[in-house]
Structure formats: structure tokens, C-alpha cells
MDAnalysis code that builds the backbone (N, CA, C; Angstrom):
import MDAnalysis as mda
import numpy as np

u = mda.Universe.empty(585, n_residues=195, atom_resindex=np.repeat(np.arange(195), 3), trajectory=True)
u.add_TopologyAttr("name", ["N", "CA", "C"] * 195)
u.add_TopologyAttr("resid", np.arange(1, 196))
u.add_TopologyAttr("resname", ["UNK", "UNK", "UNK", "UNK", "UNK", "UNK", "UNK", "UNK", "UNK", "UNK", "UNK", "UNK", "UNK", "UNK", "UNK", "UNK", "UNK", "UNK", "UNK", "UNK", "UNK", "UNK", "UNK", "UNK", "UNK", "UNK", "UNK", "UNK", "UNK", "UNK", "UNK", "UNK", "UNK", "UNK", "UNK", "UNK", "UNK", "UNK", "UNK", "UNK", "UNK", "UNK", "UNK", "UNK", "UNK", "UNK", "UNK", "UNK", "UNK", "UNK", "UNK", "UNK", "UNK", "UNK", "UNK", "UNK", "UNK", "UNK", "UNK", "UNK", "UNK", "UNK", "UNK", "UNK", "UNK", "UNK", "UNK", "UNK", "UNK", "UNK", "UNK", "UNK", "UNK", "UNK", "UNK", "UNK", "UNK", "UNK", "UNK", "UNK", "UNK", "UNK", "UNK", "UNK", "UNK", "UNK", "UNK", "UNK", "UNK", "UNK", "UNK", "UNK", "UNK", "UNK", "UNK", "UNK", "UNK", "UNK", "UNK", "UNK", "UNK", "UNK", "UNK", "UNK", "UNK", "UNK", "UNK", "UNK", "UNK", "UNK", "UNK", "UNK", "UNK", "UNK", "UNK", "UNK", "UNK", "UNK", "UNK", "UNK", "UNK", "UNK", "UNK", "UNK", "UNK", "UNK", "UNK", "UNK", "UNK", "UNK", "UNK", "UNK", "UNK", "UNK", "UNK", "UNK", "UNK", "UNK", "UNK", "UNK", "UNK", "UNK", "UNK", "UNK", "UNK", "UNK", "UNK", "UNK", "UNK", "UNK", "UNK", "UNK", "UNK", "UNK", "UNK", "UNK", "UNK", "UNK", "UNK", "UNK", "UNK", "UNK", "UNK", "UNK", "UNK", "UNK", "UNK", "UNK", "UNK", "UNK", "UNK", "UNK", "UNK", "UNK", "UNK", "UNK", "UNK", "UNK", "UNK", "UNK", "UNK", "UNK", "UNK", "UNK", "UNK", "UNK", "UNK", "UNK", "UNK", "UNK", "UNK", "UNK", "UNK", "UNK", "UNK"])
u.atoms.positions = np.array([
    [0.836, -1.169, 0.000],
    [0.000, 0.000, 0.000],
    [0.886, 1.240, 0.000],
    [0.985, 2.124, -1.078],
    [1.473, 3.181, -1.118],
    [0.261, 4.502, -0.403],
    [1.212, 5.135, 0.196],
    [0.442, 6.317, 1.348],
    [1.480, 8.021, 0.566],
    [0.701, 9.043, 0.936],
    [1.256, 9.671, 0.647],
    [0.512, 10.994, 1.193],
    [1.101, 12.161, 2.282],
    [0.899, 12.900, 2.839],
    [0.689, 14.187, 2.387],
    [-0.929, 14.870, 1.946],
    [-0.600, 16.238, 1.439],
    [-1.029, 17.486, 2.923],
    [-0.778, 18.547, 2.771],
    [-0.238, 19.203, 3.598],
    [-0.757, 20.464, 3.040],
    [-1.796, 21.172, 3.910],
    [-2.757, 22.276, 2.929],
    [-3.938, 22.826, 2.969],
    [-4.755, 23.112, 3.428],
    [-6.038, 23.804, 3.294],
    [-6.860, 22.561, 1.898],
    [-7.075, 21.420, 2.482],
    [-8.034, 20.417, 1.699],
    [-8.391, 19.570, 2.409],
    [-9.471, 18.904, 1.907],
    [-9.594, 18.303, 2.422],
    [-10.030, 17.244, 1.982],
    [-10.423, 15.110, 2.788],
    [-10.892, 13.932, 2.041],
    [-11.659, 14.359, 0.945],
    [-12.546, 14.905, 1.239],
    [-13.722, 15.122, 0.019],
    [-13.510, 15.981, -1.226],
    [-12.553, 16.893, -1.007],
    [-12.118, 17.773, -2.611],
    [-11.252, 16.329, -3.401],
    [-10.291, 16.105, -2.517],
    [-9.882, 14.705, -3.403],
    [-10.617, 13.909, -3.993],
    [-11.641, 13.456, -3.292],
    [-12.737, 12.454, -4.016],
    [-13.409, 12.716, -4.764],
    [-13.560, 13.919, -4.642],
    [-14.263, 14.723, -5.882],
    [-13.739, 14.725, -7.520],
    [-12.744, 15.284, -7.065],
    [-11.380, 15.149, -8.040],
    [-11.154, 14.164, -8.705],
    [-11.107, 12.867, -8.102],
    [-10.862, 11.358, -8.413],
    [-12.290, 11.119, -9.452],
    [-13.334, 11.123, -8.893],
    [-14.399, 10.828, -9.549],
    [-14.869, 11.684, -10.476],
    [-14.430, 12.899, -10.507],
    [-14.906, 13.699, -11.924],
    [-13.503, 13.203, -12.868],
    [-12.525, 12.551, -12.740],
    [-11.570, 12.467, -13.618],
    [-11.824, 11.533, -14.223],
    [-11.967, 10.050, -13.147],
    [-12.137, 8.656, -13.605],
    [-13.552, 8.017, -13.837],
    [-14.684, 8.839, -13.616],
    [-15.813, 7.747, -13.721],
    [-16.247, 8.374, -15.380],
    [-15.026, 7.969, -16.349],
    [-15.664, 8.222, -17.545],
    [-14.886, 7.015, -18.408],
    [-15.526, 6.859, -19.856],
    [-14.948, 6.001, -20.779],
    [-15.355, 4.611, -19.977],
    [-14.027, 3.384, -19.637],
    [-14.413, 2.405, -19.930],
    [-14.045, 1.937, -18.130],
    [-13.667, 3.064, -17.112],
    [-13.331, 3.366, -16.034],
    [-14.855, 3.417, -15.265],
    [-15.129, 3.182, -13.455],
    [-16.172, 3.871, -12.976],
    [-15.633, 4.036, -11.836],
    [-16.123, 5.288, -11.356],
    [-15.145, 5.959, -9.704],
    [-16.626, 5.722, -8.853],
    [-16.524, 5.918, -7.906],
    [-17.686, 6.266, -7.010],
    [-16.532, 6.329, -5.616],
    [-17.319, 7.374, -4.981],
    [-17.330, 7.811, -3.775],
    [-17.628, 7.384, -2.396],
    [-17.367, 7.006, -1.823],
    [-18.302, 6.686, 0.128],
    [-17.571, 7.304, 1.031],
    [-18.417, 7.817, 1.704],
    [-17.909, 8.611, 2.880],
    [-17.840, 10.172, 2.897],
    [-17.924, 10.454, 4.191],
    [-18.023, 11.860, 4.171],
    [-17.059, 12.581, 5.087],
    [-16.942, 13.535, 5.386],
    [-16.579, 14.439, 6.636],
    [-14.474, 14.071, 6.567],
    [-14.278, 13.495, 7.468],
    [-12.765, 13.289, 7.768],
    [-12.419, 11.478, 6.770],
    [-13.091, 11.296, 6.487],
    [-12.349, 10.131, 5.693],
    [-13.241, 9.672, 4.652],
    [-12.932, 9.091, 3.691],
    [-13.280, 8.962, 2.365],
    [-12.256, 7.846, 1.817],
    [-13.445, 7.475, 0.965],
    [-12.806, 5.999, -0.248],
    [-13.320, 6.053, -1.334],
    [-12.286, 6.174, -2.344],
    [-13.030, 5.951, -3.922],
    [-12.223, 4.924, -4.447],
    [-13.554, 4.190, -4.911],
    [-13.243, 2.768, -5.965],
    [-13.619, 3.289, -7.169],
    [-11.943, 2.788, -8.199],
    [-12.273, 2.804, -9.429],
    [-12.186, 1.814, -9.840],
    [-12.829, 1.184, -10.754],
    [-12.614, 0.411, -11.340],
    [-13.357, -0.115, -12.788],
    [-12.822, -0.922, -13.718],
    [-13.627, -1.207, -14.632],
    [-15.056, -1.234, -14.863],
    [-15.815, -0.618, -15.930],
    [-17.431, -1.062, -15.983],
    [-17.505, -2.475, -16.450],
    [-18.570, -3.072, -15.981],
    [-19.188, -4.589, -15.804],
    [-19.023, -4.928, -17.371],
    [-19.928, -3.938, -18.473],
    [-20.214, -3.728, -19.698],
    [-19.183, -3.398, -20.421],
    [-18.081, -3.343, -20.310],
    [-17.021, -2.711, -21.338],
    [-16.415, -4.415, -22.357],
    [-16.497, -3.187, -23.831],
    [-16.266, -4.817, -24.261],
    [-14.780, -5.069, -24.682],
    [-14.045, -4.154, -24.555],
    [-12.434, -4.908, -25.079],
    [-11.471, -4.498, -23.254],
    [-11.049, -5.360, -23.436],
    [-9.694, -5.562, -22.255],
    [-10.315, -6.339, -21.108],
    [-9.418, -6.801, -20.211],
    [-9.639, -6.900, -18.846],
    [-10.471, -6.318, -17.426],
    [-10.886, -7.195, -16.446],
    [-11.193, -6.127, -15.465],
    [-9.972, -5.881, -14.208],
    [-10.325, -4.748, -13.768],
    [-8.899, -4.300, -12.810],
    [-10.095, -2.940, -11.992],
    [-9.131, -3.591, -10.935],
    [-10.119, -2.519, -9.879],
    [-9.054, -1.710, -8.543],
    [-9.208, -0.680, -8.176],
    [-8.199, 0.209, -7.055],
    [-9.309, 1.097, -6.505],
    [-8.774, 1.112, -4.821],
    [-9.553, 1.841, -4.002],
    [-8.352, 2.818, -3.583],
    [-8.950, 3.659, -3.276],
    [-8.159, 5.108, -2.749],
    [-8.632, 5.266, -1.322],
    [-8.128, 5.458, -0.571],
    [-8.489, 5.963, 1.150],
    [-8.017, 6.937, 1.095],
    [-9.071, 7.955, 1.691],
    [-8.261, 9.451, 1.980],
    [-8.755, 9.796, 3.498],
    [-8.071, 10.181, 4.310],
    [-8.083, 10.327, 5.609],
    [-7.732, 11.915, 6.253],
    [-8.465, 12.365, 6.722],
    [-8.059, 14.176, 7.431],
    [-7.190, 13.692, 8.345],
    [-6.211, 14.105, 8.043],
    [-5.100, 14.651, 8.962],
    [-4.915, 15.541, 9.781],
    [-3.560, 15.965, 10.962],
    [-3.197, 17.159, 10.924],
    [-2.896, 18.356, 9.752],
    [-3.870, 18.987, 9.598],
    [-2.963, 20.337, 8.560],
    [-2.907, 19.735, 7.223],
    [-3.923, 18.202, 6.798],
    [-3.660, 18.146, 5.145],
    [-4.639, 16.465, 5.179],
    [-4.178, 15.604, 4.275],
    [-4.838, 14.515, 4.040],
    [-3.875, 13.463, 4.037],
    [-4.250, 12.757, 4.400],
    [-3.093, 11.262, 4.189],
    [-4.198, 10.456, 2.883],
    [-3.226, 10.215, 1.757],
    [-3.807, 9.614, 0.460],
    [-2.986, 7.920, 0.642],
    [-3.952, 6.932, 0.769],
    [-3.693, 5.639, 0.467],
    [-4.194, 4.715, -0.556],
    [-3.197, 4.217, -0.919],
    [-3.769, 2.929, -2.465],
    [-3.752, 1.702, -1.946],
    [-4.872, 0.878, -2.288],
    [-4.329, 0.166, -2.310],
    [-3.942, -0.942, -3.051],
    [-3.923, -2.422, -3.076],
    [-3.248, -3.110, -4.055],
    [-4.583, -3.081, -5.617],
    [-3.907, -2.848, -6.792],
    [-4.448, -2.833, -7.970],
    [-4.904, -4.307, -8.373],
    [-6.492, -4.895, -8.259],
    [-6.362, -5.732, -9.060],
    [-6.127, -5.841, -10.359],
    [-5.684, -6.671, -10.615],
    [-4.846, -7.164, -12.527],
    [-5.225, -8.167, -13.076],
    [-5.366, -9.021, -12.078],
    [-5.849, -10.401, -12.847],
    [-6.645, -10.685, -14.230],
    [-7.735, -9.761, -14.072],
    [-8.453, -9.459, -15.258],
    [-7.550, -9.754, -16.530],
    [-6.856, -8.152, -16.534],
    [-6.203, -7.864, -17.244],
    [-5.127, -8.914, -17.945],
    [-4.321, -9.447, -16.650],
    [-4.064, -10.953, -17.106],
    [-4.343, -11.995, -17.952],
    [-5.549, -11.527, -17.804],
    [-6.131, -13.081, -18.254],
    [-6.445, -12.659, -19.456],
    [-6.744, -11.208, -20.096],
    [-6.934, -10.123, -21.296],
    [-6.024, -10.804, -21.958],
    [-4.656, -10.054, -21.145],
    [-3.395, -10.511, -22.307],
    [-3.105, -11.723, -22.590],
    [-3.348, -12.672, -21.704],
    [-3.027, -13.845, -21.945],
    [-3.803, -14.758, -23.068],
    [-4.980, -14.060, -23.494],
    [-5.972, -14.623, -23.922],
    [-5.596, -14.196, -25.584],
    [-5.285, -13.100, -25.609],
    [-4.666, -12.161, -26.828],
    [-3.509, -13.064, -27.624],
    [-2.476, -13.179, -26.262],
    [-1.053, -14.225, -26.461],
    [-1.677, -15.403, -27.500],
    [-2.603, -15.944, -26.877],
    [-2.840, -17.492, -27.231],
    [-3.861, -17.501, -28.266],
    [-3.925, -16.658, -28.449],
    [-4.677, -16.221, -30.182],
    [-4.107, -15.754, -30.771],
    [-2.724, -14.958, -30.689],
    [-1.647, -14.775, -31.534],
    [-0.840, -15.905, -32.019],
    [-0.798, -17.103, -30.979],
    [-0.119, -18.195, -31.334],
    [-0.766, -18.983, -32.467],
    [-2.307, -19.121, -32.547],
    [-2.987, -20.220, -32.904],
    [-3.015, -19.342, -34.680],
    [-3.332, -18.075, -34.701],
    [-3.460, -17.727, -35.812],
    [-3.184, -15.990, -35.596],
    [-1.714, -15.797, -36.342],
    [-1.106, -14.302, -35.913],
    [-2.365, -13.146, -36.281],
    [-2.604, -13.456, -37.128],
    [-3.512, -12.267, -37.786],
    [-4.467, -11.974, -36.880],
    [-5.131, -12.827, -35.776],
    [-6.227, -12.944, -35.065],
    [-5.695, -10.962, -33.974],
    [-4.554, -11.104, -33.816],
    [-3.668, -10.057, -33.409],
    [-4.755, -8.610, -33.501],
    [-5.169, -8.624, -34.949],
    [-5.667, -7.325, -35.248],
    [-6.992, -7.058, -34.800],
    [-7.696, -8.198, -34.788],
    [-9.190, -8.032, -34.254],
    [-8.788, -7.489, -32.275],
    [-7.621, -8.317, -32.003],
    [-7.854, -7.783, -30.683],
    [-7.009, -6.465, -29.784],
    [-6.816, -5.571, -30.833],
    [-5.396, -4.104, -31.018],
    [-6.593, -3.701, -29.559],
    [-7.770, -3.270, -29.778],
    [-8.662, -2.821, -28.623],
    [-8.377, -3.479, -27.186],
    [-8.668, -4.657, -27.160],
    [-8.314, -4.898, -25.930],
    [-6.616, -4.964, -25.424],
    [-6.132, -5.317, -26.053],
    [-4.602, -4.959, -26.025],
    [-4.382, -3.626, -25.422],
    [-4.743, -2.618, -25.938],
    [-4.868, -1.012, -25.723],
    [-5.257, -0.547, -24.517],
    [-6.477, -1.345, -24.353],
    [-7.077, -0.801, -22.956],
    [-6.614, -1.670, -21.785],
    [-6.239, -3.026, -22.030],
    [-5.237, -3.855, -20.966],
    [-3.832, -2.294, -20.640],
    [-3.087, -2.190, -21.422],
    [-2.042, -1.676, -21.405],
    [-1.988, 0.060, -20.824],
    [-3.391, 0.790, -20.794],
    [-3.752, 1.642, -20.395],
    [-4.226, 1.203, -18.662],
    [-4.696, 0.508, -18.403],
    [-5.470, -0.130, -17.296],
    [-4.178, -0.368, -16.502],
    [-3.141, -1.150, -17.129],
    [-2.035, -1.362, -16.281],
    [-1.088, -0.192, -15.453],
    [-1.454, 0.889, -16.272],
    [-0.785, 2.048, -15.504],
    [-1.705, 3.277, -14.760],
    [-2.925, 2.279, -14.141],
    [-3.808, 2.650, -13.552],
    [-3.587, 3.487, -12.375],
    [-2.829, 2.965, -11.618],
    [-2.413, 3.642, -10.078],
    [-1.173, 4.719, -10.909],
    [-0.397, 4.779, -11.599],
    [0.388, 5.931, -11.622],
    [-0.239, 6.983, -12.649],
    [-1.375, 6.811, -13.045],
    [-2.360, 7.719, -13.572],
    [-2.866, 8.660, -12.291],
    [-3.252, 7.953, -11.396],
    [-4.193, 8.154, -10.509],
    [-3.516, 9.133, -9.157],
    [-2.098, 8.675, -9.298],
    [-1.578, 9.439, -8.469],
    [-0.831, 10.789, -9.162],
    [-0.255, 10.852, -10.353],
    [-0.162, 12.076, -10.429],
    [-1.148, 12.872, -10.860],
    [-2.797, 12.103, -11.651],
    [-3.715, 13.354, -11.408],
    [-3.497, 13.806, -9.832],
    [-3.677, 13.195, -8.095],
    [-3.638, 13.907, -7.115],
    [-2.504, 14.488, -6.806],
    [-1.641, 14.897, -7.651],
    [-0.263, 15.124, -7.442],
    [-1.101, 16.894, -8.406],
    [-1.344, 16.791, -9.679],
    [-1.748, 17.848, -10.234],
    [-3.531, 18.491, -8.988],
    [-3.781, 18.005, -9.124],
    [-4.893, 18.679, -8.005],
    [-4.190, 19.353, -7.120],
    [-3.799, 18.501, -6.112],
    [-3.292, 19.199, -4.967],
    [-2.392, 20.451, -5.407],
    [-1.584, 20.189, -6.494],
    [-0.604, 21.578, -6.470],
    [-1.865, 22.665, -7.003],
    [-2.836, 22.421, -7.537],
    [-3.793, 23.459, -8.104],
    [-4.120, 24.211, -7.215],
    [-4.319, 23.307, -5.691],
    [-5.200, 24.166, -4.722],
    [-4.113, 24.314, -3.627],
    [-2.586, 24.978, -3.786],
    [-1.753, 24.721, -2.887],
    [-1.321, 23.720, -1.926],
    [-1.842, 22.753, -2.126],
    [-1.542, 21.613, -1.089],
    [-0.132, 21.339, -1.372],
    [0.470, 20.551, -0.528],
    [2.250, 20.298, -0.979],
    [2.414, 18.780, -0.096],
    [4.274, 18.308, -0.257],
    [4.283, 18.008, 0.863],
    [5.097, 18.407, 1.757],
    [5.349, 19.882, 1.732],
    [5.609, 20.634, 2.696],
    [4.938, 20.490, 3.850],
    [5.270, 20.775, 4.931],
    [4.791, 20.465, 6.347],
    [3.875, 22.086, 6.177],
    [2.661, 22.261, 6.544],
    [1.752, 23.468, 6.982],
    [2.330, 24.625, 7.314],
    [2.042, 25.555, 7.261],
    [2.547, 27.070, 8.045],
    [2.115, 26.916, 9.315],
    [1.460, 26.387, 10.146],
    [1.085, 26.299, 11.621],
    [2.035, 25.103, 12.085],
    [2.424, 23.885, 11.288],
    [3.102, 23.176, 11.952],
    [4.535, 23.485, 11.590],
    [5.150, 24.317, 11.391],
    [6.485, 24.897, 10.717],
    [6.849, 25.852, 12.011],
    [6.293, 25.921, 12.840],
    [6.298, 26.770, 14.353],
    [6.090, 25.463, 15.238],
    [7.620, 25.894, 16.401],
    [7.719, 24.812, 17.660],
    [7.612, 25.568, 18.668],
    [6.362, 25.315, 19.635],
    [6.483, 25.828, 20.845],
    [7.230, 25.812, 21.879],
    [7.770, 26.691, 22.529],
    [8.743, 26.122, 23.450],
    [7.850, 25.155, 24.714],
    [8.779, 24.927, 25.523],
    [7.481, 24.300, 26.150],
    [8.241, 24.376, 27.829],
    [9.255, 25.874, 27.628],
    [9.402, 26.522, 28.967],
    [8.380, 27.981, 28.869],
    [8.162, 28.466, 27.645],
    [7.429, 30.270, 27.668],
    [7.099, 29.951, 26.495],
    [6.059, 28.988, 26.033],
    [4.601, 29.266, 24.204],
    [5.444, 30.233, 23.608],
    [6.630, 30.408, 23.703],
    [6.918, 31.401, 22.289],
    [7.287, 30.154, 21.232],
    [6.592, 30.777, 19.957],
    [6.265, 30.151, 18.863],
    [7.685, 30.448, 18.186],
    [8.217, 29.316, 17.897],
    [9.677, 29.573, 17.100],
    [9.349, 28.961, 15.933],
    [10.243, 29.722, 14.898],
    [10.335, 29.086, 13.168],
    [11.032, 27.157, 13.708],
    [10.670, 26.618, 12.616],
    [10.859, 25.428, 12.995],
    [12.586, 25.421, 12.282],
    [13.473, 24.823, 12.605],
    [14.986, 24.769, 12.398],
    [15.697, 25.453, 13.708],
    [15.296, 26.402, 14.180],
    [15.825, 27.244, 15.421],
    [16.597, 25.788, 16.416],
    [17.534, 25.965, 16.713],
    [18.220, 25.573, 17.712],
    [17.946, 25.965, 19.481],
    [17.746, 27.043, 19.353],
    [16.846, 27.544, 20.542],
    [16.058, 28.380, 20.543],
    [15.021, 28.426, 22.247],
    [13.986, 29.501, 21.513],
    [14.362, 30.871, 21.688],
    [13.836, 31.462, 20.881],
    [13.977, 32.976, 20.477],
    [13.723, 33.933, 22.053],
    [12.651, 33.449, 22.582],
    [11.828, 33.973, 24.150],
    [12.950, 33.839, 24.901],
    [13.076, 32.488, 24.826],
    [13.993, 32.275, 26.769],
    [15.373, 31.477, 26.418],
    [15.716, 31.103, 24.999],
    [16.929, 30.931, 24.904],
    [17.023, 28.861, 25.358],
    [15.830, 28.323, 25.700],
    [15.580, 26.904, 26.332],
    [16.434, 26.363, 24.594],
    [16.697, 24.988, 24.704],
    [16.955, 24.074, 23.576],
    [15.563, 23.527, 23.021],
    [15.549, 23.199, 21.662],
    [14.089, 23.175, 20.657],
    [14.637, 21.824, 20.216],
    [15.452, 21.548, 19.717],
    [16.078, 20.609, 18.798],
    [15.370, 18.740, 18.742],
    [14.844, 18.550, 19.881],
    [14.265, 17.229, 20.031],
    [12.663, 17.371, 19.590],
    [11.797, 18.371, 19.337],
    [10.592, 18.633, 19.356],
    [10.442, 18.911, 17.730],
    [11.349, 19.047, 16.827],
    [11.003, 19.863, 15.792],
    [10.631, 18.461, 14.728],
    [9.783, 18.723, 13.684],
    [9.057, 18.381, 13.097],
    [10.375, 18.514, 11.496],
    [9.721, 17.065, 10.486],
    [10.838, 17.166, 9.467],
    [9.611, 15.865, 8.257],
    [9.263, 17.120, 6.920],
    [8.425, 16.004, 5.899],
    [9.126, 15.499, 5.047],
    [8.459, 14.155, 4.748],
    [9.595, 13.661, 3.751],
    [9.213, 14.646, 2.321],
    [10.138, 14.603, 1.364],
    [10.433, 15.713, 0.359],
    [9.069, 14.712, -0.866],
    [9.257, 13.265, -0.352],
    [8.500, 12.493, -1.012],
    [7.550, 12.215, -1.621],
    [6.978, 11.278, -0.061],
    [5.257, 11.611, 0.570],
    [4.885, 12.700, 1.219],
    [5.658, 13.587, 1.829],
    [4.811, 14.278, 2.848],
    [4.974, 13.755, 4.033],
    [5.485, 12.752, 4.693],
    [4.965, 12.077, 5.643],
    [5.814, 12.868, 6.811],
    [5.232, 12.996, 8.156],
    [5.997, 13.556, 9.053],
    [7.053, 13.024, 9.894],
    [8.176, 13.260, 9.990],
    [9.299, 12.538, 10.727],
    [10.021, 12.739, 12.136],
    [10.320, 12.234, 12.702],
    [11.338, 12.509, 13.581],
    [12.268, 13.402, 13.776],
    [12.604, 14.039, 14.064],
    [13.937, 15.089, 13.732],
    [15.386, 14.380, 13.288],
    [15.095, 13.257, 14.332],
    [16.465, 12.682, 14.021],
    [16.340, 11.190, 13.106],
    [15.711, 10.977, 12.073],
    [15.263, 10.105, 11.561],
    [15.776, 10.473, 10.320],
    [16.925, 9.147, 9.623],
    [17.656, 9.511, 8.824],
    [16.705, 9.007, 7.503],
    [15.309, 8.390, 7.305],
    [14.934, 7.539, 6.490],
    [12.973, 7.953, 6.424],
    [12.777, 8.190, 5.645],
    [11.033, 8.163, 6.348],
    [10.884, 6.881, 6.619],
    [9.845, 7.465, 7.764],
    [9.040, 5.536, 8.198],
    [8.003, 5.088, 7.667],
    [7.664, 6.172, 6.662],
    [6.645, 5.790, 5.516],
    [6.859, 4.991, 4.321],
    [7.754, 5.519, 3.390],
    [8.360, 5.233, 2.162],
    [9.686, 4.583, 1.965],
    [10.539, 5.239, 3.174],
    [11.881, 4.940, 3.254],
    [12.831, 5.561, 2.289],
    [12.596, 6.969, 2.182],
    [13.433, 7.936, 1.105],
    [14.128, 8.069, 2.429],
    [15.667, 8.849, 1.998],
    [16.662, 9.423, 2.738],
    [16.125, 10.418, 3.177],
    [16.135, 11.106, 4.566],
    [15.533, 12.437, 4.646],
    [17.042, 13.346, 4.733],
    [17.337, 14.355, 3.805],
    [18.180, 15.162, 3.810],
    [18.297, 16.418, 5.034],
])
């Protein structure tokens, strides 16, 4: 399951929105459930479509602190599998048969790059409506927690009373988004290097 942290003034439901005005068209169907702080959209193949495979992906979107946590999860393929495989073994028996099936071939091969469709449309959304995976402007401030003076997040000490900050401060991966440890050389999400 790939996860991925946006960070922003949005929220579950503009995503789902998003998802389902993109994908519930052509040979694709999205639908929506859920409301308020968490949300799921299933896309997946229509019942009725007549060339390719079926293949199906759910999206979880969850309110966060200060943004949304976006989860996939595993893409069924099998369908699709069984598309190409079916294509294969009618290419063997008689090559030419090849041309009657260019359609399902097409839409197998479109279908297969289903989830990295899906994530950089929410990759283009979110940057539309400022979302990032920058950490928030409210969580980019560490309170001290000898005198509430609000320090820029990197400060070594606080600005007020001069106390040490350095164990409290907040660090996103450049990635996902995901929030880290200060001293965490790796996200514990994805496992990118955190610089």
C-alpha cells in the first residue's frame, strides 16, 4: 500500500471529488463513500465494457493534521491478465487474429498504468489548490514548552527564553509528505533518505 501525505487547506472530500470527476468516464467507474474526515473511492472497470480486462483500485483518503493522508491500495490485474493472456494465445494459434484484438490490447495496457495515472492526477490537483508536501505554516512553528513562544521550525533555541528546541522539531519527507522525527535519517513511511 502506497500512502502519501498532502499538507494544505483540503480536504478527504475535494480529493474524491477530483478522483471521480476524472475517472468515472470512458471504460473506467469511480464512485465515492464517505463523508466528513475520511473517504474511499473505488475505481474500477465497468461490468459492460467490451475490449480488455477487469482491474479494480480503491483510494483511502483520511483528514489529517494540517492536510490529508492519500492511500492505495493493491491494484487488481488479474483481469487484465487473463486479457493478455488470452490475446497471447490467439496470436499463437493464428497471428492475424492479433488485429481483431489491437482494442483490448490497448485498454489492458492503459489499465495497467492505472495507479500511476491516478496518483499524479492527485499530485496535479493538490498543487492546483496549494496543497504540498511541505509540512503546513502552523506546523512549521515549535512551541517552546518553557514560555509558548512560537519559534520558526529549524531554530536551535527559543527565540523567548533561549531553552533548547532541537528534540521537538518536526521534518516532511520531500516524497510523501509524511511527518518525521527530527532525528530520523529515512522516512518511516516510504523509506526515502531524509536530507
Amino acid at each position: 500500500m502506497r500512502q502519501r501525505v498532502y499538507h494544505g487547506e483540503i480536504t478527504p472530500g475535494d480529493i474524491a471529488n477530483a478522483l471521480v470527476a476524472e475517472f468515472n468516464h470512458g471504460g473506467l467507474s469511480a464512485q465515492r463513500v464517505g463523508e466528513g474526515g475520511k473517504a474511499a473511492v473505488q475505481i474500477s472497470t465497468h461490468r459492460w465494457r467490451e475490449s480488455g480486462g477487469k482491474t479494480a483500485l480503491t483510494i483511502t483518503l483520511q483528514k489529517v493534521e494540517d492536510g490529508v493522508l492519500v492511500s492505495a491500495g493493491q491494484q487488481e490485474w488479474m483481469g487484465i491478465a487473463a486479457s493478455l493472456g488470452k490475446t497471447a494465445l490467439s496470436a499463437l494459434v493464428n497471428p492475424w487474429s492479433i488485429l481483431g484484438r489491437l482494442d483490448d490490447v490497448a485498454a489492458d495496457v492503459n489499465h495497467l498504468q492505472l495507479e500511476n495515472r491516478i496518483w499524479d492526477m492527485i499530485k496535479h490537483f493538490t498543487e492546483s489548490v496549494g496543497a504540498s508536501h511541505e509540512i503546513s505554516e502552523r506546523l512549521r512553528t515549535v512551541v517552546c514548552s518553557y514560555c509558548d513562544y512560537a519559534n520558526p521550525v529549524g531554530m536551535g533555541d527559543c527565540e523567548g527564553c533561549g531553552a533548547p528546541l532541537g528534540s521537538v522539531q518536526p521534518t516532511a519527507c520531500k516524497n510523501c509528505g509524511f511527518v518525521n522525527d527530527i532525528g530520523a535519517k529515512f522516512c518511516s513511511n516510504c523509506g526515502t533518505g531524509i536530507v
